[in-house]
C-alpha positions in Angstrom: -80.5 41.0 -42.5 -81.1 39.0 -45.3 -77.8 40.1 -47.4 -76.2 38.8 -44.4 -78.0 35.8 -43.8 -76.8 34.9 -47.6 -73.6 36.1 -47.2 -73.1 33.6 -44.0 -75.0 30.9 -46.6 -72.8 31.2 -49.5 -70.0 30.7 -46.8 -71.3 27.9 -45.0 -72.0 26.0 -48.5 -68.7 26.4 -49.7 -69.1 28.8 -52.2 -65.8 30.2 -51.8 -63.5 30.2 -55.0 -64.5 30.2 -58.7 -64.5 26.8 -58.9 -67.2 26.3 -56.0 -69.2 28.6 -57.4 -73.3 28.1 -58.0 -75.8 29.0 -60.0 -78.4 31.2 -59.3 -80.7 28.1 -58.9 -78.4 26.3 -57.1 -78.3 29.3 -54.3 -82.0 29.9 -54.2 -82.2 25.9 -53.9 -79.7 26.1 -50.4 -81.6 29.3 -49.3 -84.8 28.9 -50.0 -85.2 32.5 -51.2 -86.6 33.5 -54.5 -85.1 34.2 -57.6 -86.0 38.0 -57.9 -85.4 38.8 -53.9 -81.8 36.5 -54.5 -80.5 38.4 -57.5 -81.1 41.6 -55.6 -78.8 40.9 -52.7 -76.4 39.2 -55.0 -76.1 42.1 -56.8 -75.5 44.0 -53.2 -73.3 41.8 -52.1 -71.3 42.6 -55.5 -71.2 46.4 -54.9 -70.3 45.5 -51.3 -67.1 43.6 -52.9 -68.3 40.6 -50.6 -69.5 38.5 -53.7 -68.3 38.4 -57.5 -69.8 36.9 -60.6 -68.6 35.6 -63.7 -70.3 33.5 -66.6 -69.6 29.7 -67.4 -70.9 27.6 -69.9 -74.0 30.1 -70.2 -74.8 30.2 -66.7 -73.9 32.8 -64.4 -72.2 31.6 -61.3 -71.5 33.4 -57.8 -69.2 33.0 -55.3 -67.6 35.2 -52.1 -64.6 36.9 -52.8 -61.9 36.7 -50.1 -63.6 40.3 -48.5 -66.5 38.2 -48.2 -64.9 35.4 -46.0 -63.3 37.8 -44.0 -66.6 39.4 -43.3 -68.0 36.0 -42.6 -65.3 34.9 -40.5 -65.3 38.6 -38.2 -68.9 37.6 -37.1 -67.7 34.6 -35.1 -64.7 36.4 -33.6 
């Protein structure tokens, strides 16, 4: 439930594309969830192919990958 629940946040926040992507800190900020519990779904989401990551300007950033959207968008339908 709570992969999902930040899979639908990530969505609803507009992290979307590479260049809307957020830190860590940023996410946990939105979500309210903690870092450790955060980085473990993230990481799920990864292996799922819902989420990707990449690093920029020493910070890794996350954001859905179009898989993701789609699986966002299939809840409402």
């Amino acid at each position: 439930p709570n992969q999902l629940r930040l899979l639908i946040m990530l969505h609803n926040i507009g992290a979307t594309e590479a260049q809307k992507a957020l830190t860590i800190n940023q996410i946990s900020e939105w979500t309210r969830m903690d870092t450790p519990e955060l980085q473990e779904h993230l990481q799920k989401l990864i292996e799922l192919g819902y989420a990707q990551h990449f690093r920029c300007d020493d910070a890794d950033k996350y954001h859905l990958t179009i898989d993701g959207i789609r699986k966002v968008l299939s809840l409402y339908s």
